[in-house]
Structures are given as structure tokens and as C-alpha cells.
N, C-alpha and C positions, 0 to 999 in steps of 0.2 A: 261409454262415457269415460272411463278409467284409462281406456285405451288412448282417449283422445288425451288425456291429461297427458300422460305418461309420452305422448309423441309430441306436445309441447315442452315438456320440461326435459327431453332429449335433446332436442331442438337450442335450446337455452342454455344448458350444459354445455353442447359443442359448440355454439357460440363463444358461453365464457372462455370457453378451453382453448377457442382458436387463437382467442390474445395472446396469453402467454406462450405457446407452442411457437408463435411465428415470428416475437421477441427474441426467442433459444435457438431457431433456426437461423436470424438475422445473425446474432451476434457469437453463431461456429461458422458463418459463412458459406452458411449450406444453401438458403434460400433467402433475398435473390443471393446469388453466388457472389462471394467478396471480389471486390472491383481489379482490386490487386492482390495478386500474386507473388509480387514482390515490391521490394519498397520500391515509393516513388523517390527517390535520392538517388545521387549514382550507386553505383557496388563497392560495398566495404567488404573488404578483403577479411575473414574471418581465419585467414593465415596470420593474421597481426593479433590473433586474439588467444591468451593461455586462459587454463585454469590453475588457480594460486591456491595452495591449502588444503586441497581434497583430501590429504594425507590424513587430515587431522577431523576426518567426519564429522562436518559441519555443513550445515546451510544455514546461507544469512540472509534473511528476507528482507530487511533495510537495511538500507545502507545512508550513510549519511556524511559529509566532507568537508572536512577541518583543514583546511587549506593554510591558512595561519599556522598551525602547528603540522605541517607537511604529512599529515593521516586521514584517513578515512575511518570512522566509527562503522563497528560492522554488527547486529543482533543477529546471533548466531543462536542456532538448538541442531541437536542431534535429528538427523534425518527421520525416522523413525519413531522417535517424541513427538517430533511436530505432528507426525500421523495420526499418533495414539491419544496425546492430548491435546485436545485444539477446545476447550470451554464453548466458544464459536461456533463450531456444527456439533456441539452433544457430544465428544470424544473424552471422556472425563476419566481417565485413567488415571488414579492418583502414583502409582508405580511410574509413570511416565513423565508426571509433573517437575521440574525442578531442576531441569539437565540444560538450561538458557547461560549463553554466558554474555559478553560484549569484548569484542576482539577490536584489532585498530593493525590497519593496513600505511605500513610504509610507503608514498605515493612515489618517492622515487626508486625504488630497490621490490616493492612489490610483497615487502616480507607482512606475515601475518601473523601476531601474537595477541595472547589472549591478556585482558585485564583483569586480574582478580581485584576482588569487592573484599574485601578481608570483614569489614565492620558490619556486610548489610544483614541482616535479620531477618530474613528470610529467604527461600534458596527461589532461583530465577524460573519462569516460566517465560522467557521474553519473544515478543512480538516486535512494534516498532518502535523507535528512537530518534529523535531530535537533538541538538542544542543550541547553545551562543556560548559566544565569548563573553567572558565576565572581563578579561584583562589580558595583559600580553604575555602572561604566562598561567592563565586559568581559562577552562570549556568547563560550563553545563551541562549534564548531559541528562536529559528525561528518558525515561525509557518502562514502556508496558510491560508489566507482569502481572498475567492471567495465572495469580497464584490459587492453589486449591481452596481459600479462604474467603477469596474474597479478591475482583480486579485491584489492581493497586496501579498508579505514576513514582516510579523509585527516582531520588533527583539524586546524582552522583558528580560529585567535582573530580575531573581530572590536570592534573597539572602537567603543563609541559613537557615531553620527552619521559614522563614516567610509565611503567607496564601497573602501576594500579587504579585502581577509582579507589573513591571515599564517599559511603554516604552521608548524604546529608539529611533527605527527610523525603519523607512517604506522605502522599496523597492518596484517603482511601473513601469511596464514596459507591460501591456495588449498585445502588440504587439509581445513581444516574449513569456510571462509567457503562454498565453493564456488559462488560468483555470486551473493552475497545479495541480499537484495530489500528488505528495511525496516529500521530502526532506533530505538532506543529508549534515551536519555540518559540515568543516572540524574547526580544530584548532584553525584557524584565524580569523575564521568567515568566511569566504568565503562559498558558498553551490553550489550544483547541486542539481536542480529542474527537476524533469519529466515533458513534458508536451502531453498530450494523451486526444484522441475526440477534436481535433481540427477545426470539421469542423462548416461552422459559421451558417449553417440552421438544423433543425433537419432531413432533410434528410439525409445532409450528416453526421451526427454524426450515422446514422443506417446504412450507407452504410458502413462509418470507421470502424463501429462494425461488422457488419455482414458479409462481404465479406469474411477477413476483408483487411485491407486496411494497409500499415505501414507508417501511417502519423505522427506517436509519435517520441519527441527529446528527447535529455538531455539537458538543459543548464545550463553554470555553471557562477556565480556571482563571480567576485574579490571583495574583500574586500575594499583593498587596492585601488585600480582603478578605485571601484563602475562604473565596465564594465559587460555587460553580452553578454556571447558567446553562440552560438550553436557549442556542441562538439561530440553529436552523434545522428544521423536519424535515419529513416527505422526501426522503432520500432513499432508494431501491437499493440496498446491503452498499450503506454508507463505508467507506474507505478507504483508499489513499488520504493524504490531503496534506499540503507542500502551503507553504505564505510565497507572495513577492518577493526579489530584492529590496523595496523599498518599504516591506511589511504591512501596504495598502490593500492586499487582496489575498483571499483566501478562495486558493482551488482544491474541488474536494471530484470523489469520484462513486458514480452510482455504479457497483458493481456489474447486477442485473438488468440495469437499464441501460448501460453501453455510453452513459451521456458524464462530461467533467461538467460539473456545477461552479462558476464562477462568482464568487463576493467581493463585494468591496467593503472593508471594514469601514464601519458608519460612528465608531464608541469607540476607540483602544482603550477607555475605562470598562465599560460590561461588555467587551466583545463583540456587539450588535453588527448583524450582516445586513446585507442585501445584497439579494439575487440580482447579478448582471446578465447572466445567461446562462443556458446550458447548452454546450456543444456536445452534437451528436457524432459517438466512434462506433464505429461496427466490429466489438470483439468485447470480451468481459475484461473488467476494467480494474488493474489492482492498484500497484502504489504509485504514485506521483513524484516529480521532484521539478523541480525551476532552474535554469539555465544563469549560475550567479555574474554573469555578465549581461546578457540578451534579456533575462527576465522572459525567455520563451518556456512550455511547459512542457512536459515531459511525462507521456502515459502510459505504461506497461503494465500487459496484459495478456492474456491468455487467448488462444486462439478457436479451441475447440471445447466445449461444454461438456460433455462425456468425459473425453479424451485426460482433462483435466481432473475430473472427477475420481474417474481411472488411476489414476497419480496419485492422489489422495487417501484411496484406500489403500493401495498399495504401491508405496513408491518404491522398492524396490524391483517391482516387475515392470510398472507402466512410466513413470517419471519420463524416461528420454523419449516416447511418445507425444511427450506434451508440449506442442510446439507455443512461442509468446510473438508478441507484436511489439513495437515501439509506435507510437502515435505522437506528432509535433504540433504544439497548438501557440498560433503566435495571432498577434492583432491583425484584421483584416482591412488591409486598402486595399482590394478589389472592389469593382460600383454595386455589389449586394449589401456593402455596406448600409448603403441610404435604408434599405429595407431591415434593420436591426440587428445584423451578424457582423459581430463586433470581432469576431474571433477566427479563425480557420483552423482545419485541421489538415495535416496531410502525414499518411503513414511515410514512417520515415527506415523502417527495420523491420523485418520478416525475419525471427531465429526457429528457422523451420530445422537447421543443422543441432542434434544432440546436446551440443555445447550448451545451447541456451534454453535446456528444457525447463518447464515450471518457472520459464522465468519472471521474477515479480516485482524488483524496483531495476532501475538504470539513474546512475547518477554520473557528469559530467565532468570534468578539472579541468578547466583550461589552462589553467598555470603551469600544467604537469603533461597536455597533452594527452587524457588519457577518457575512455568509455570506461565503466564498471558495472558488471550486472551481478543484481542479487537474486537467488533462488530460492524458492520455499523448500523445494526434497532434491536441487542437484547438489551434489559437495562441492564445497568451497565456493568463490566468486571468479566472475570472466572478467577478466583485464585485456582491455582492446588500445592499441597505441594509436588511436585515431580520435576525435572529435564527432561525436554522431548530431 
């Protein structure tokens, strides 16, 4: 009798087990074998593409483009901080905490200098960043810090042409933020924050992964109200997540699940979404960004699950192993339409080459002509003199 039990709940076990195994398989492209090889776009010449700043050992995981004021905002940490403290996967090294800074990339000259924060109050652990324009000589800038205290939204003004920020005022809420990952500005100042691996032991932060598990929200900040809501769940390690040009739709990104979650804002007063769709990418899915002409989206991601992982623990050994994807998701007129895919996707960049190891946002300029990719543990950012 015991025997028989135990060959059913075998049975049930490798069942559950087969789900996510074959998720992890789908999305390193092991099983079925990813379709492409290389991107479906012609071949961008990765002879057009340096690295800027490695000098100055940094990685900047977002990156984000102040066009108006001719820079790029860059959320930079020391390679090996990121490793050591990530709050996010249980890496709580408090010796490692505090070495974040926010840098700003010259879009014609390519130069990268760092902003010092002189006034802010506490030292930086920075993940992503955001802003707007407040005026034609003022940005915004939001920016995550996963400080040892407590998650915080540090809001800094930078004026035009200057090497510093100024803060202005901290958002602090542990209880809903719970270690956010991305960011998303609107107008007013108001933001939706991701928040993804919410689980509070390192078990459960491997089980939220590995299953996985859809514990990740969205929450969104009134300005106005300085209220913060939860406005969307059921998100598999909720994070990227970019707004429209027009500030109508918010795209977010299920790490684990391989799928960008599409909203259409329904409230710009309590941030209220609805689900338009989820388009499915085959690769693990980090940050987001939107195409400020085309309004097309923009997904970069990691290519292989281990391999990635590898990097993580040790990015000084494994990192240039860790090949990313670009993925392009634009509205679909093709006749599948009628049947509710509103959206397509088509890989548009395979960075199988070194250069673009660990890589984790890509953001566009067309004003300037230019690709830019940010990396969690490569130094500095890739400057490619093409349009991707």
C-alpha cells in the first residue's frame, strides 16, 4: 500500500516538476531549440559598436534618454557590488551596499561623467531610473535604491548641462516596494514601480524563480496624493517596465515567463490598468524601453538560464559567457490579428559576441543616430552608431 502511495505522489511530483523544467528549457533555448540563431533584421555590424567608460568600473543596468538636454542617464554600481548585494536574490552584504552612483553619457561626444548627489542622505544602492522633463532647463530623475534600511524612490533634479543632481525627496514604503526592480515616470511625477522575488527567505526567492511562481505586481505612486497602490499581479519576477510615448500604456515584463505584459492605463489618477495582452518571447526577460518616435518596444534579455546565473555568482569569471537577445514588439497587421494578437514580436539582435555580455536594457536616440546597451556586470555601456 505505501509503495503504491509513494509511486503516485512520484508520479505527481514529476508531473509538477515537468512544468517548470520545460519553461527553463523553452526560455535558454535548449528545448524546442530557439528558432533563430540570429536576429531576424539584417546584420548590424558590431564593428560600429565601442565600449565607453570601462576605465572607470562600472556597470549600468538602465539606462534611460534625455534627448532635450543631449545625455543619457546611466544607473551605474561597481561590478562586483552588484554581485555581492542584490536584496533581490538574498545577497545582503551590507560591506557591499552603497557603491551606486548615476552617471550621464554625452550623446554626441560619447563622454561619461558621473553626477554627484552632494545633499542626498543616504549612500546609493541603485538599480533603475526614470525621468521627465519638468522645463527646459530641468529633468526629474527617480531612481531605486535598494538601501540596507529599507527599498526607497530617491527623486533628484538635475539642471541642464550641470555634473550634479539635487535631492529632493525620498519615497519610502518596504512594505509595498519590496526591492523594486524598474521604473516608469509619468509627467507629473507620479511612477509605477515593479516589484519581483518577493519572497522574504532565500528559499522562497528560488522557488519564485524556479517554478516559477507569479508573485510580481505593479505599483503605482500618485504624486499628488503621495498614495501608492497595487494595480497589477500575477506577474512571474515582475520587471522591466517602459510607459508609451503617449503615456497610454504600460509594458511590463515577466522575467520567468518569457512573456511582456501589455496595459492600457484606464485612471492616470489611481493608475488603474488593464491587461491588453501578453506577448510570448522565448528568452528571460529583463528591462524594457520604447522607441520615442515609433512607440515600438524594446526587450532585452538574457539568453541562457545557467549561463546567466554563472555571471551572477561570479562575474568576474563567467559574465562574457552570458550571451542577451533584443526582442521588437510592435502592433500587428498581419490577418492573426482578427483572432486577438494585437502585438508581434520579432527578435531583432543576437549579442552572442563578448561585447554584449549580461546585457540588460538597450535604449534607442534617434536624434543622435545611436543604439546604447546597459549591462548588469560588463563595464561601462555599448555605443553602436546604428539604429537597431
Amino acid at each position: 500500500m505505501f509503495s503504491q502511495i509513494s509511486s503516485v505522489l512520484g508520479v505527481i511530483l514529476l508531473a509538477v516538476l515537468a512544468i517548470p523544467l520545460s519553461t527553463h528549457l523553452r526560455l535558454s533555448g535548449v528545448y524546442p531549440p530557439r528558432n533563430a540563431t540570429k536576429a531576424a533584421s539584417a546584420k548590424l555590424s558590431t564593428t560600429r559598436c565601442a565600449t565607453v567608460a570601462d576605465n572607470l568600473n562600472i556597470a549600468c543596468e538602465t539606462l534611460a534618454t534625455n534627448t532635450q538636454f543631449g545625455v543619457a542617464y546611466l544607473a551605474c554600481e561597481n561590478p562586483l557590488s552588484r554581485s555581492r548585494y542584490n536584496p533581490g536574490f538574498h545577497a545582503v552584504d551590507p560591506v557591499f551596499s552603497g557603491h551606486g552612483a548615476v552617471y550621464s553619457m554625452n550623446l554626441k561626444n560619447n563622454k561619461v561623467s558621473k553626477l554627484d548627489i552632494p545633499n542626498l542622505p543616504v549612500n546609493l544602492s541603485i538599480l533603475g531610473l526614470d525621468f521627465y522633463v519638468k522645463d527646459a532647463t530641468t529633468a526629474i530623475i527617480n531612481v531605486i535604491n535598494h538601501h540596507p534600511s529599507g527599498a526607497r524612490i530617491e527623486t533628484l533634479s538635475h539642471k541642464k548641462g550641470s555634473t550634479t543632481l539635487d535631492f529632493v525627496d525620498s519615497v519610502e514604503s518596504k512594505s509595498l516596494f519590496n526591492w523594486p526592480n524598474s521604473i516608469a515616470t509619468m509627467p507629473d511625477g507620479s511612477f509605477y514601480v515593479t516589484s519581483g522575488l518577493v519572497g522574504k527567505t532565500l528559499a522562497a526567492k528560488i522557488a519564485e524563480t524556479m517554478l516559477p511562481l507569479p508573485w510580481g505586481s505593479i505599483l503605482y505612486y500618485n504624486a499628488a496624493t503621495q498614495k501608492t497602490r497595487v494595480v497589477a499581479k500575477d506577474i512571474q519576477f515582475s520587471n522591466g517596465i517602459a510607459k508609451s510615448p503617449n503615456n497610454e500604456f504600460i509594458y511590463a515584463a515577466g522575467s520567468t515567463s518569457g512573456a511582456l505584459h501589455v496595459y492600457k492605463v484606464i485612471d492616470p489618477e489611481t493608475g488603474a490598468l488593464k491587461l491588453v495582452e501578453k506577448v510570448a518571447l522565448d528568452f528571460y526577460l529583463d528591462n524594457v524601453s520604447v522607441h520615442p518616435r515609433t512607440g515600438a518596444v524594446y526587450v532585452t534579455g538574457h539568453s541562457n538560464g545557467p549561463r546567466f546565473l554563472m555571471a551572477m555568482a561570479n562575474p568576474t569569471a563567467y559574465a562574457r559567457s552570458s550571451g542577451s537577445l533584443v526582442a521588437k514588439v510592435v502592433n500587428n497587421t498581419g490577418e492573426d490579428v482578427f483572432y486577438g494578437h494585437k502585438y508581434k514580436a520579432l527578435l531583432v539582435f543576437v549579442g552572442d559576441d563578448p561585447l554584449f555580455a549580461t546585457a540588460s536594457h538597450v535604449v534607442i536616440s534617434p536624434d543622435f543616430k545611436k543604439t546604447i546597451f546597459g549591462s548588469l556586470f560588463s563595464k561601462g555601456v555599448v555605443v553602436c552608431d546604428w539604429e537597431l
